[in-house]
MARDRENMAR-391534 format. One record per residue: z, y, x of N, C-alpha, C, CB in turn; residue in one letter. Coordinates in steps of 0.1 Angstrom, whole numbers, plus 2048, in hexadecimal, padded with zeros to 3 digits. Glycine has a CB too. Layout:
BEGIN
ZYXZYXZYXZYXa...
END
This chain:
BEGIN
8007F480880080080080080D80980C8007F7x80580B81480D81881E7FA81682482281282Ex7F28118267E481682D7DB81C8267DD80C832x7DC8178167D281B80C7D782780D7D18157FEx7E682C8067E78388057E58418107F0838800x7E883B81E7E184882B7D184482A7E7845841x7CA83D8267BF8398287BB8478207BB82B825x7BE84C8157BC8548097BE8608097C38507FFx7C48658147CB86C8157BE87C8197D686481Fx7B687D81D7AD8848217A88848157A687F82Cx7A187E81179A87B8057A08827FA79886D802x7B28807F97B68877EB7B28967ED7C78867E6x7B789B7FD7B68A67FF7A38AE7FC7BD8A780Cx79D8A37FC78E8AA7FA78A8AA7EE7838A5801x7918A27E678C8A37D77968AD7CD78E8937D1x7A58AC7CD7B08B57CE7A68C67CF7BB8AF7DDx7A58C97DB7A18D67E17988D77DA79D8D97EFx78E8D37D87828D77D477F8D87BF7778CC7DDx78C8D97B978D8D87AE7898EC7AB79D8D07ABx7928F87B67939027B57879057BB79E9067B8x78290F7B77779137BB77A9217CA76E9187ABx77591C7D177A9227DE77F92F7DE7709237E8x76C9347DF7709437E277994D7D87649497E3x77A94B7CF78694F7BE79094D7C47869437AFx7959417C97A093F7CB7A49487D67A29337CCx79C9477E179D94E7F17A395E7EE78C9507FCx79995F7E579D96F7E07A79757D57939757DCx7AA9697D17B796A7C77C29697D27B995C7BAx7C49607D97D09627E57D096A7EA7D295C7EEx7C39767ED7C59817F97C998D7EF7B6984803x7C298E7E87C89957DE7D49997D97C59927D8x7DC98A7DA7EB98B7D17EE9927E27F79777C7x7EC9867EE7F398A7FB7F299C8017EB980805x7E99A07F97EB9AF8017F19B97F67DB9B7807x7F09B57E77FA9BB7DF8069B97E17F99B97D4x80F9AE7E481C9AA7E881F9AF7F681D99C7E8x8169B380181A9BC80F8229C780B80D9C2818x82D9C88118369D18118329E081C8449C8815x82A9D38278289E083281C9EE82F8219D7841x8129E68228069F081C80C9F58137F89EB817x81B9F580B81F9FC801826A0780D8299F37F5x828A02815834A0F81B825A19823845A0782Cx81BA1282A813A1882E80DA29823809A0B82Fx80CA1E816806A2680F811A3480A7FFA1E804x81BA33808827A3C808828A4680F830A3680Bx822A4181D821A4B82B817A5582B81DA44839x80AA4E8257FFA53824804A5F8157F2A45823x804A5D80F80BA67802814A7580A818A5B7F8x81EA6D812829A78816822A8081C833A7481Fx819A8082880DA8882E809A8C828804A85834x802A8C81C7F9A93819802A9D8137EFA8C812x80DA9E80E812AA380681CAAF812818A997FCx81EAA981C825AB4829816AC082F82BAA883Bx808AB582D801ABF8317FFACB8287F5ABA835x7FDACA81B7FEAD380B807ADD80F804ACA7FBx818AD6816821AE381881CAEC81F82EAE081Ex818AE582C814AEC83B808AF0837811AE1849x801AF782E7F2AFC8297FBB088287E9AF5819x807B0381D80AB10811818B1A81D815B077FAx81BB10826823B1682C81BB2283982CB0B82Fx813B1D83C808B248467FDB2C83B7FFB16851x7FEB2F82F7F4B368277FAB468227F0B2B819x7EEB4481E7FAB57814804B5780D7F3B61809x80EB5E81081BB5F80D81FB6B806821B5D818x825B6D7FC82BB797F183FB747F4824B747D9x842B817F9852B7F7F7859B907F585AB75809x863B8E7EB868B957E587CB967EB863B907D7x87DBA57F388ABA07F4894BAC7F088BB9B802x8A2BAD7EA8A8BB37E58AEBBC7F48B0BAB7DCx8ADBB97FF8B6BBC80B8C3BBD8088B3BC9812x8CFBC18118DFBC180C8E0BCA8038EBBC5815x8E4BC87F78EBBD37EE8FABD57F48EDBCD7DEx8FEBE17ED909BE67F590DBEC7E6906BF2804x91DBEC7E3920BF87D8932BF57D9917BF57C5x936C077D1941C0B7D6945C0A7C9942C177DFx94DC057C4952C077B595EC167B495DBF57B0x964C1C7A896BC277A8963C357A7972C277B2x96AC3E7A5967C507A595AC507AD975C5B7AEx958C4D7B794CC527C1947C427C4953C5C7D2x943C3C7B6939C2E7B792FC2F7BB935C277ABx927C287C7918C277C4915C167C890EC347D0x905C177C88FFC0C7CD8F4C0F7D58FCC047C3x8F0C067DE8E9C057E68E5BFA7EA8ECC097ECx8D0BFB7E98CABF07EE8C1BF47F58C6BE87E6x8BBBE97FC8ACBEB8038A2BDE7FC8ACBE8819x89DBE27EF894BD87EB885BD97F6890BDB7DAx87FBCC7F7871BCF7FF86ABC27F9872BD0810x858BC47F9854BB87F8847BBA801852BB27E9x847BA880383ABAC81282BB9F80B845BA382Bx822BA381081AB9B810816B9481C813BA080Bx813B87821812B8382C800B7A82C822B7B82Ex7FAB808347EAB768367F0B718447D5B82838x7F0B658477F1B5F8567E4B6185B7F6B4F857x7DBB5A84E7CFB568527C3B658577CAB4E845x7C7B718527C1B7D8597CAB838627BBB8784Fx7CDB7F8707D2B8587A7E0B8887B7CBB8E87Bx7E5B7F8707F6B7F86B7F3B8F869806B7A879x7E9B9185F7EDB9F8577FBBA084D7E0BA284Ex804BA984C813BAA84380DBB583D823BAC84Bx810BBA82D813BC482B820BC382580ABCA825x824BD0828835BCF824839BE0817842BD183Bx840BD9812841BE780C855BEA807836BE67FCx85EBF180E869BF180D870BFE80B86DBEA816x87AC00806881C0A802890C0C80387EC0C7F8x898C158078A2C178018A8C207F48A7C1980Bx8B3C1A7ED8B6C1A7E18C3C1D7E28B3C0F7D9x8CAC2B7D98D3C2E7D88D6C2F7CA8D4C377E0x8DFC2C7C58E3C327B68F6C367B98E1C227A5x8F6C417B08FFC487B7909C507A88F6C547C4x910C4D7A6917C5279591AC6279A929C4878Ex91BC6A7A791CC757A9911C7F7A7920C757B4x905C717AA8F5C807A78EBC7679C8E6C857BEx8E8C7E78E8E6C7C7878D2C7278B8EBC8977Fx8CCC7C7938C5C7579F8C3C667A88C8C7C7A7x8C0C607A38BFC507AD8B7C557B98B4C417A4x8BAC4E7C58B5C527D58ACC467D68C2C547E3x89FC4C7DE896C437E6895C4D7F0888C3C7DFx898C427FD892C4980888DC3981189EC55810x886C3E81C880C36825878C3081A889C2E82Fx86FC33812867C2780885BC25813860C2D7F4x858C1C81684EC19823846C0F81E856C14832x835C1381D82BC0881E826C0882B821C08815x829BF782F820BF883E81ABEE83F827BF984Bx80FBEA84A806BE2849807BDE85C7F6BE8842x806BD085E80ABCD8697FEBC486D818BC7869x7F9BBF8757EEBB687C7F0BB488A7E0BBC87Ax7EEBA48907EDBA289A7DFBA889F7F0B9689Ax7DDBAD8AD7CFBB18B67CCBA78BD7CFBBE8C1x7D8B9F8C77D7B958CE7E2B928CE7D1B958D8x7E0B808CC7E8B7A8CB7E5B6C8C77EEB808C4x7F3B618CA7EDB558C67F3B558B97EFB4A8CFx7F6B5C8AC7FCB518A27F0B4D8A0805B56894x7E3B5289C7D9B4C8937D3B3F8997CDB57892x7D2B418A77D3B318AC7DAB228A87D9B338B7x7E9B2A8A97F8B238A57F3B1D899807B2E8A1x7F2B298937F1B228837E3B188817F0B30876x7D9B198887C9B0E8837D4B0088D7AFB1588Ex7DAB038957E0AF789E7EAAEE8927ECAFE8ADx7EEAF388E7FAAF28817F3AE9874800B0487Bx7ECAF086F7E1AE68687DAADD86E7D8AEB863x7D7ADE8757D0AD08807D6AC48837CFAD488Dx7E0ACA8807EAAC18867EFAB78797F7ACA88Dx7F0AC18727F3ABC8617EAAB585A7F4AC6857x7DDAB785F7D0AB18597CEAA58617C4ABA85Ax7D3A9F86F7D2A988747DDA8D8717D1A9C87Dx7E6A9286D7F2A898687F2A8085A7FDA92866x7E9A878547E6A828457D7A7A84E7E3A91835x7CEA7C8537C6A7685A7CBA678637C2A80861x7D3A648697DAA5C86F7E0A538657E3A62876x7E8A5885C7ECA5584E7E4A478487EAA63844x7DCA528467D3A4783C7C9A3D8477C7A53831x7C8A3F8527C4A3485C7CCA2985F7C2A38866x7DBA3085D7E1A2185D7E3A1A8507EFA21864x7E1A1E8447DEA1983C7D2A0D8397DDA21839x7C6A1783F7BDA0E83F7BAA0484A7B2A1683Dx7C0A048557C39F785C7CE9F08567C79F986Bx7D99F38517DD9EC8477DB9E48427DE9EF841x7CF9E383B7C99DB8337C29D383B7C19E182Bx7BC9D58457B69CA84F7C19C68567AA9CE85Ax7CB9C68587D69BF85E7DB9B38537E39CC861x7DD9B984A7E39AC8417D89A483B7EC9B2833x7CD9A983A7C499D83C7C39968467BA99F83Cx7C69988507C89988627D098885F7D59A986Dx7DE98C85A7EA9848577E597A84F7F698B84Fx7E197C8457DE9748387D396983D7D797F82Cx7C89718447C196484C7C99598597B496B855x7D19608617DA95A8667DD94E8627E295F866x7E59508577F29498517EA93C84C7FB952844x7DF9428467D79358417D192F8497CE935839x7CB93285A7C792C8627D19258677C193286Ax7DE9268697EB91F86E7EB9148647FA92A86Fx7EB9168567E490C84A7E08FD8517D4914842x7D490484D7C88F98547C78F38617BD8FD854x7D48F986C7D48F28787DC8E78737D98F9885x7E88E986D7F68E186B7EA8D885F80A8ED863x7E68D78577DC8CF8527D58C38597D38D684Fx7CF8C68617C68C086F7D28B58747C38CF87Ex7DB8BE87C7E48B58847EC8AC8797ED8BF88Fx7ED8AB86C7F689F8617E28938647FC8AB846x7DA89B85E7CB8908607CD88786C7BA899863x7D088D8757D08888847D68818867D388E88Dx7E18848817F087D8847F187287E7FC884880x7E886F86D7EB8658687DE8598697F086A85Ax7D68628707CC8578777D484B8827C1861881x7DF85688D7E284E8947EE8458907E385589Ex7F58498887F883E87F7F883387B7F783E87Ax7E98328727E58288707DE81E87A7DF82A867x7DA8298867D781F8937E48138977D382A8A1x7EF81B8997FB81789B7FF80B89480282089Ax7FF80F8888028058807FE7F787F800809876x7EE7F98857E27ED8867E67E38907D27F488Cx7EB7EF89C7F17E88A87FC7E38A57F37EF8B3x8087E789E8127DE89C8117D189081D7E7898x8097D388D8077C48807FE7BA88A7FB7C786Ex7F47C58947EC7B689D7F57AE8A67DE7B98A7x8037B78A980C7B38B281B7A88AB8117C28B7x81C7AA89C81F7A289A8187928968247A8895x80979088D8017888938007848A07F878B891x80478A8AC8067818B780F7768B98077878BFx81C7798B18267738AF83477D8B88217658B4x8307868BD83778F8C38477918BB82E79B8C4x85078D8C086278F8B68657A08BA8767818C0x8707A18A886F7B18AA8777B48B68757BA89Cx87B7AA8BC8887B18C88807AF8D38987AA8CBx8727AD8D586A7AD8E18667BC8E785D7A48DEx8647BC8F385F7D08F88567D38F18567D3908x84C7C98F083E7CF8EB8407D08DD8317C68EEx8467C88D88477C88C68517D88C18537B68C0x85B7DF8CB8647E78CB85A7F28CC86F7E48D4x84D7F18D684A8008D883D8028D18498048E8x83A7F78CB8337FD8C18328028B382D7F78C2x8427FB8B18497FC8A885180D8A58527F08ACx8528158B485681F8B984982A8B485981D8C7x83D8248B983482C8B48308308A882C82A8B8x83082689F82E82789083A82F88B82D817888x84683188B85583688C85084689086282D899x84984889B84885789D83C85889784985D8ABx83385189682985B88D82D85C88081A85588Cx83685487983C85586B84386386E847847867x84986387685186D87884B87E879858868886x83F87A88483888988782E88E87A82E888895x82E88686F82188586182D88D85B81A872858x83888685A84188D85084E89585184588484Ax84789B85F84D8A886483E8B58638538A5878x8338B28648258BA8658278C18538138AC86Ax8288B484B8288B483B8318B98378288A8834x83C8BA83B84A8C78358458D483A85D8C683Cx8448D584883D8E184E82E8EA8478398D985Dx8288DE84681A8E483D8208E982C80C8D383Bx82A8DE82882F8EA81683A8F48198398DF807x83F8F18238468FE82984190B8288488FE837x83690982F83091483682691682C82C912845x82190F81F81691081781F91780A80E900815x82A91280C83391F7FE83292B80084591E7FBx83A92C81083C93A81283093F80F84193F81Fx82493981281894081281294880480F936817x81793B7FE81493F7F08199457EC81593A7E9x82B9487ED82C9547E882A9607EB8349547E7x8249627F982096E7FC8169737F181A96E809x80E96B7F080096B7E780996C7D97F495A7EAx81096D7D58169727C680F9637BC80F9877C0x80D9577C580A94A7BA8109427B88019447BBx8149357AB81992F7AC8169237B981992E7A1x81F91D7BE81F90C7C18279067BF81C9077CCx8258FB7BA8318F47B68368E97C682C8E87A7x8308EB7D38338E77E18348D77E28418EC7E6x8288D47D78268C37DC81B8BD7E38258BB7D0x8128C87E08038C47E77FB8CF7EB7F98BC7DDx8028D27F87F98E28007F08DE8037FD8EA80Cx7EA8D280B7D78D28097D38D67FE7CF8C5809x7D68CF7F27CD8D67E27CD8E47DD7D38D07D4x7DC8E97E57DD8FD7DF7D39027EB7F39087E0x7CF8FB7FC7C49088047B99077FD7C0908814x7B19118007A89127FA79D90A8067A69217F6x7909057F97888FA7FD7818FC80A77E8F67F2x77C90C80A77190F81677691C81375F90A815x76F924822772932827765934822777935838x75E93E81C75194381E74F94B82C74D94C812x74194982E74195183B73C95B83B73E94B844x74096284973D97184C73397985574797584Fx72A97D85572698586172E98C86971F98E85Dx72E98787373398A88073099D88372997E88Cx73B9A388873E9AD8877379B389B74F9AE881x7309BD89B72B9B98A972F9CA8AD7189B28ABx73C9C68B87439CF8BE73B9E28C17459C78CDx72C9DD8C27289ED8CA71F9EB8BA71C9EF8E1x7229E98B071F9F38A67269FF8A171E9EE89Ex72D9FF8AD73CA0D8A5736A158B3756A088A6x73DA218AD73AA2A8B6748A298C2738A3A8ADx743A2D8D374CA2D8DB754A348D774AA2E8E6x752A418D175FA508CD769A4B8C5759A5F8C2x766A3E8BC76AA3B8B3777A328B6760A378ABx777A2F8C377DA268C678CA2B8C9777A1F8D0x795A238BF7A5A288BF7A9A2F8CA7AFA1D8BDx7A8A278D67B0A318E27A8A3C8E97B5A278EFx79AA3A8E5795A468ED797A558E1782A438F3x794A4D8D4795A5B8CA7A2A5D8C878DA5A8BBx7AAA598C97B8A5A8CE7BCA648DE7BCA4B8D0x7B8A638E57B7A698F17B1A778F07AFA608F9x7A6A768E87A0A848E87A6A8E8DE791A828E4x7A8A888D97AEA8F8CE7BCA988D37B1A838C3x7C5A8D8DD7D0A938E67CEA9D8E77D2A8F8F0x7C0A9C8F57BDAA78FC7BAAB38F57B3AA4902x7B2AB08EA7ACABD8E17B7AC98DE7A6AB68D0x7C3ABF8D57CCAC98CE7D3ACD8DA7D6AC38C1x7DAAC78E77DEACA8EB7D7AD68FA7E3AC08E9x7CAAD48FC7C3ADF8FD7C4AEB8F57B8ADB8FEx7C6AEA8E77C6AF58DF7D4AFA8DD7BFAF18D2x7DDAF78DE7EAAF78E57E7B048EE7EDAE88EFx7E4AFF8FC7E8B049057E0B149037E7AFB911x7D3B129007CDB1F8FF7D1B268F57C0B1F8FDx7D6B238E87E1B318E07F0B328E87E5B2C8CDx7F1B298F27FDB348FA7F8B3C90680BB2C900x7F8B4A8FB7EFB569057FDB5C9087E0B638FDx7F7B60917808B6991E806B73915808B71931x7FDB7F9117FEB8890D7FBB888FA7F6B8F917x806B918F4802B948E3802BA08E380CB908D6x7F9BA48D87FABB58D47FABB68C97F0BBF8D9x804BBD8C0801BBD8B4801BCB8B080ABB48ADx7FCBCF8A37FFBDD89F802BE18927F6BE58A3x80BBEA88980DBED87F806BFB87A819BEC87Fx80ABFD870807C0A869809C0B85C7FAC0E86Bx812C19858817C1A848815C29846829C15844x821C2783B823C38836832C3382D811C41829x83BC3F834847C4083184AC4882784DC4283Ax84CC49818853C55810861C58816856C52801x861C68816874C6D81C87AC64824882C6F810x870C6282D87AC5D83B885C6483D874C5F849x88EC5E83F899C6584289AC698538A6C5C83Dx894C6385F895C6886888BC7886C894C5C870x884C7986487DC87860883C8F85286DC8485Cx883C8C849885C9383F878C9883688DC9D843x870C8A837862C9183285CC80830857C9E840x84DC8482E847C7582B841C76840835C76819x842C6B83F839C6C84D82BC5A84884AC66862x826C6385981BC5185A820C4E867805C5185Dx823C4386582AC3986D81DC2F875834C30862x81EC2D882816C2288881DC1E896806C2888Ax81CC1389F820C0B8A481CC018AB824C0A89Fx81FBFD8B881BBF28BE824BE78C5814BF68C6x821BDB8C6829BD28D1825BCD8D7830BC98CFx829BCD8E781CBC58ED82CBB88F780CBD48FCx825BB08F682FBA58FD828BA0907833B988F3x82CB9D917825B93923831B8C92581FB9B932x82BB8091A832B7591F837B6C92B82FB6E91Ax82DB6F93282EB6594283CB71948819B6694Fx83AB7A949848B8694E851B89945845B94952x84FB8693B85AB88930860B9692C867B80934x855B9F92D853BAD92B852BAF916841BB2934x855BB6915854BB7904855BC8907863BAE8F7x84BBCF8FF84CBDA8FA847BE18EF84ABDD8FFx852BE78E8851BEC8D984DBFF8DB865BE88D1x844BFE8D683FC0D8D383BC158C4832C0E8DAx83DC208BC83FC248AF83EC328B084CC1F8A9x83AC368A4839C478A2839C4889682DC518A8x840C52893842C5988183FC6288384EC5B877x830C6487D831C7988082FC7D87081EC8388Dx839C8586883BC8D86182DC9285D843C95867x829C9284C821C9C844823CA384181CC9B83Dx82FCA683B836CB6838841CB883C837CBB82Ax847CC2834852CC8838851CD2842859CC083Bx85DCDA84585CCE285485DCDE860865CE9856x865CD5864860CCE871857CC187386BCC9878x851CC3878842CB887783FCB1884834CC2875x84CCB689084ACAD89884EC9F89A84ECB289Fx846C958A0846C8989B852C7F8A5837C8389Cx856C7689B863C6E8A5859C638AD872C64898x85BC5E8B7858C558BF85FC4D8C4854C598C6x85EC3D8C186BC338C6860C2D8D2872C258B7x86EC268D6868C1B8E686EC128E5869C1F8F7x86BC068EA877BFA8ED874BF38F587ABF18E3x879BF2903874BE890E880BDD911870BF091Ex87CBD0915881BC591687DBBC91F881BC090Ex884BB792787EBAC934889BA393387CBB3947x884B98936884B8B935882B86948878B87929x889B81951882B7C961881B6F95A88DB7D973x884B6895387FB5A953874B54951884B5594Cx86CB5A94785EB55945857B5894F856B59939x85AB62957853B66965856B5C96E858B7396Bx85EB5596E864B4C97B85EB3F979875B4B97Cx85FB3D966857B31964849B3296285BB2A95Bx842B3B965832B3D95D82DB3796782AB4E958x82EB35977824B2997E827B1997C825B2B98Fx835B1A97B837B0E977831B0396D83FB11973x82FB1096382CB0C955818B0B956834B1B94Ax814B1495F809B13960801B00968807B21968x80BAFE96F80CAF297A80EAE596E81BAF4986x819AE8963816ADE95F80BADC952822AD995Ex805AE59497FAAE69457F0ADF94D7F9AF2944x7EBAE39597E4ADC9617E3ACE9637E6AE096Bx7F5ACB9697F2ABC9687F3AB69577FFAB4972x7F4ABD94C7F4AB693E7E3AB293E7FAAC192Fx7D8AB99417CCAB89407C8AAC94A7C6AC5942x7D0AAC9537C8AA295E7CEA939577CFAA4973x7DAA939527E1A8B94B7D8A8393B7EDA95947x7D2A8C9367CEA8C92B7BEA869317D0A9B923x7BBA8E9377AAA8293E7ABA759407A3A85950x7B6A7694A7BCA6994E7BBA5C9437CAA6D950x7BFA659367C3A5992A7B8A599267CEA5C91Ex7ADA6192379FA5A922793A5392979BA5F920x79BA54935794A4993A797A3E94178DA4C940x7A2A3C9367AAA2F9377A5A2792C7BAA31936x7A8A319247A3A2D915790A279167A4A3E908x789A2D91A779A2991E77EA2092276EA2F927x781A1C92F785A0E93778AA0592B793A10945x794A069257989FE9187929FB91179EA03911x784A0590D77CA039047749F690A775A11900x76E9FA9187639EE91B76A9DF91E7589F292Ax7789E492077B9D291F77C9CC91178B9CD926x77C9D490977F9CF8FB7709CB8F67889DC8F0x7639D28FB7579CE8F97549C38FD74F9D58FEx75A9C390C7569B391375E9A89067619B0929x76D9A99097719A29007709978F37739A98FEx76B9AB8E87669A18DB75A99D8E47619A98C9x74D99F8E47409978E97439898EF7399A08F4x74B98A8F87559788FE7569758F1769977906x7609788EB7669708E075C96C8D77709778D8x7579738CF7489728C573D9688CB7419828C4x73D9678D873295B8DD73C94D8DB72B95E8F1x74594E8E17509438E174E9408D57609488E4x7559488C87539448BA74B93D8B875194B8B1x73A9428B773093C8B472E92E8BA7289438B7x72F92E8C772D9238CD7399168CA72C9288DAx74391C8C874B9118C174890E8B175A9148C3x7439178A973D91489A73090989C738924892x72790F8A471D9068A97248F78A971890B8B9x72C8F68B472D8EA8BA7388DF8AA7368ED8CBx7408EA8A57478DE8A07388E189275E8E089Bx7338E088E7258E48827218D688B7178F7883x71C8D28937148C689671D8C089670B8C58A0x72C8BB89B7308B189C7388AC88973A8B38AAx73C8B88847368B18727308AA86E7308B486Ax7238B38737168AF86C7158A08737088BA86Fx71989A88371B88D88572288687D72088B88Fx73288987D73888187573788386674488187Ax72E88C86172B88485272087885372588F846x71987A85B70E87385971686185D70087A864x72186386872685686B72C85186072E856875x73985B85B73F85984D737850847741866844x72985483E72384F83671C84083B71C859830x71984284C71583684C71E82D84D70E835854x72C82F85473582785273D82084573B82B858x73982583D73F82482B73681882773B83581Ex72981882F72680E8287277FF831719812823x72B80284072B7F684273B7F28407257F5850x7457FD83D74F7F483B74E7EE8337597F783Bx7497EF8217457EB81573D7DF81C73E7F680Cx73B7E08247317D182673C7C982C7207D2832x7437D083474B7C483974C7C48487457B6834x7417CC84F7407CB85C7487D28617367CC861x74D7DC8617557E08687657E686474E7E886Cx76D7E786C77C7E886577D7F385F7877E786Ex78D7F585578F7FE84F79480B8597977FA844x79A80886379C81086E78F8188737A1808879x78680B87677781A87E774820872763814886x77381D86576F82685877583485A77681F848x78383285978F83985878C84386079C83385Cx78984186E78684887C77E85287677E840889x77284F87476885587176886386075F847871x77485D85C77486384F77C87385377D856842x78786D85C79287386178B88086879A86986Ax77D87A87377A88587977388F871772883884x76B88986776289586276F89985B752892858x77A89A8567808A384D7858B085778E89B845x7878AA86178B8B386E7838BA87078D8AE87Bx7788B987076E8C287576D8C98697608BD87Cx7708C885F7698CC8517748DE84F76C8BB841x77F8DA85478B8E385578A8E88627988DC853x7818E586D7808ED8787748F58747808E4886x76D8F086E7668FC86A76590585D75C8F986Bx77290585A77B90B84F780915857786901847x78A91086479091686E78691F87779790B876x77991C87976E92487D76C93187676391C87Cx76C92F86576793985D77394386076493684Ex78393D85F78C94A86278994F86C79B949862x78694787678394B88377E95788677D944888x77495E87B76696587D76F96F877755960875x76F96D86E77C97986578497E86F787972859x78C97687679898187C7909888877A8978884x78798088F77B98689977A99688F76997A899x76F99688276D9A188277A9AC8827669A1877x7849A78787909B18797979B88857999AB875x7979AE88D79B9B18987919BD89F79C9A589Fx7849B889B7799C48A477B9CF89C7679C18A5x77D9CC89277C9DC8877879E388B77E9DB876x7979DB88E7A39E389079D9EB89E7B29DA893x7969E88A37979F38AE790A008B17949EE8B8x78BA028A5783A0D8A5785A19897775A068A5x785A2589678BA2D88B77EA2A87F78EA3F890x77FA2A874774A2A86F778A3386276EA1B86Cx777A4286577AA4E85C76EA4B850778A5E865x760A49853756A4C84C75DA42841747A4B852x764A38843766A2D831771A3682C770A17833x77DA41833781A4583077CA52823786A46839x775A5A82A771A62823768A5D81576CA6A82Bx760A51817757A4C811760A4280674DA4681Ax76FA40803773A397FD774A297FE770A3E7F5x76EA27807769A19809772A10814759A1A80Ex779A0481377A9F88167759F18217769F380Ex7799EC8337709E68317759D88307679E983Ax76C9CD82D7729BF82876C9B783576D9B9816x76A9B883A7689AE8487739A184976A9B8858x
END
């Protein structure tokens, strides 16, 4: 009974399997398996959060309205008043950090039936030179690259857990193979211990003991492969969000892999390639970096003051600042010259400031700018070097593939053709149920090595695809399914 049923044993699995119709099924498991990934739900979470920090970083770097009350001040009793400085400003970053500002002071006073404004000041301010406007396209760039990144690891994401998903089922169909194998040698074993007892051999003889040993461990290694294979065929399953009831994981894999066009490495573009467009990219922002930190800014204002109080009249107000950062010089310059009233001579402010530190560090700082760029080359043409071993690489690998699909494709196509010729001479009688067996055993092997071939091609492409950015499916909404 114990031969028929290993004799059968291949056979349930090919009639079993082939009830579900493959490719349905293949894609019902990948399906549930990448809806159930925890790592593409958190991916995709990330990709959301970005987009939604870059929206801030738009509105936070965009035009801006703010309204402010300044300190109020008030005295309660006989001689009450109050006092504020309301002001509101308008802010364009995006035209030269233009500000207009418009502010006042405010008195109310229970002694003068009169409410006070003085200093009511509209002024208009603009950078001449300077880096914010730099700062700020650096700032979005940066924001736009992050939601960019975002959604790239998303979309490798998805080729990763397909990555897994083919894995898991190629690990499948090895632990498959080695129970076929195993229970071939088995029944070899077994052959040898019944021709050994027909010799007349007693069980307490060497030879009767160690062949007796062998049948004991292949019993043993079949039904350690076969817990291992529903072990590892539940978890699987439940990744895939399907039932199994964990009695017969040959009948739940699926029957055949469809196959794939082979993904061929220099159809991508070199730029495209993760570590060099990664590299450049360094360099770029961080080139753009260094050129909006200019030693020198100049900015300038200009208003008009109602009853200034440091005149006693309306004046026009204008103004400069000029800053050299490398010496840490700052200077503030201003004039109010008076439209009416009797004195009309104009007030003039100054403000100077030094700083020796940025002076002491500005070669410093220049030295290591320098080496950031030699640094930053450096990493691209590491990354090229990276790139052409990964060319050699897949191309190795992809001939290898083929040539091993080739080779196990003919030795099949051998052992079906033996299979069938052997079926009939065992039915005749000429030859044993063992060489049948042999022969039945190999073509199933091969039949799952070239099952193991088709994942083969699959992770090949994935793998080639992970190494290269491919924005255009991004923007284009598209998938790729390699």
């Amino acid at each position: 009974m114990k031969r028929k049923q290993n004799g059968l044993f291949v056979l349930l699995f090919c009639f079993v399997a082939a009830l579900c119709p493959a490719e349905e099924m293949l894609s019902s498991l990948l399906a549930g398996y990448l809806r159930n990934d925890l790592d593409l739900q958190k991916l995709s979470a990330e990709a959301q959060k970005q987009l939604l920090e870059q929206k801030a970083t738009k509105i936070s770097n965009g035009f801006s309205f703010q309204l402010e009350s300044g300190t109020i001040e008030f005295r309660p009793g006989s001689d009450s008043y109050v006092t504020f400085r309301p002001s509101a400003s308008i802010s364009i970053p995006q035209a030269s950090n233009l500000v207009f500002t418009l502010s006042s002071s405010v008195r109310f006073d229970d002694n003068d039936k009169n409410d006070t404004f003085s200093n009511t000041k509209l002024s208009v301010s603009i950078d001449l030179y300077s880096d914010a406007m730099q700062k700020r396209k650096i700032t979005l760039m940066k924001a736009e690259r992050a939601v960019l990144e975002a959604r790239r690891k998303l979309q490798d994401g998805f080729l990763s857990a397909e990555k897994d998903f083919y894995t898991s089922l190629k690990k499948l169909y090895n632990t498959a193979i080695e129970i076929t194998s195993a229970q071939n040698d088995l029944y070899d074993d077994q052959l040898s211990l019944e021709t050994i007892k027909a010799q007349g051999y007693q069980q307490t003889s060497p030879k009767f003991r160690s062949a007796n040993m062998k049948v004991l461990s292949d019993q043993h290694t079949i039904q350690t492969k076969q817990r291992e294979l529903e072990r590892e065929t539940k978890i699987f399953a439940s990744r895939c969000g399907v039932a199994y009831d964990g009695k017969d994981a040959l009948g739940f894999l699926p029957r055949a892999i469809p196959d794939v066009q082979a993904v061929d490495v220099l159809s991508f573009s070199k730029d495209s390639y993760t570590g060099i467009e990664s590299a450049v990219w360094t360099k770029r922002i961080n080139e753009l970096s260094r050129e909006a930190d200019k030693s020198v800014n100049i900015s300038a204002n200009a208003g008009y003051t109602f009853n200034n109080s440091a005149t006693d009249s309306d004046t026009v107000d204008a103004g400069a600042t000029f800053k050299w950062h490398d010496t840490g010089l700052k200077v503030t310059t201003g004039v109010e010259v008076p439209v009416d009233g009797d004195d009309k001579m104009p007030v003039y402010s100054l403000g100077l400031s030094f700083t020796p530190t940025p002076f002491r560090l500005a070669k410093i700082s220049e030295q290591e700018k320098q080496l950031a760029r030699e640094q930053e080359d450096l990493a691209i043409k590491s990354a090229e070097n990276t790139y052409d071993t990964s060319v050699i690489s897949q191309q190795t690998a992809l001939e290898d593939l083929r040539w091993t699909r080739q080779s196990n494709e003919e030795l099949y196509d051998m052992y079906v053709a033996q299979e069938k010729e052997l079926a009939r001479y065992y039915k005749a009688g000429v030859i044993t149920e063992s060489e049948y067996r042999a022969a039945l055993v190999n073509r199933e092997n091969y039949r799952m090595k070239l099952i193991i071939n088709a994942i083969d091609m699959i992770l090949y492409n994935q793998e080639t695809t992970l190494l290269f950015h491919r924005d255009e499916e991004l923007y284009n909404g598209k998938e790729n399914k390699n």
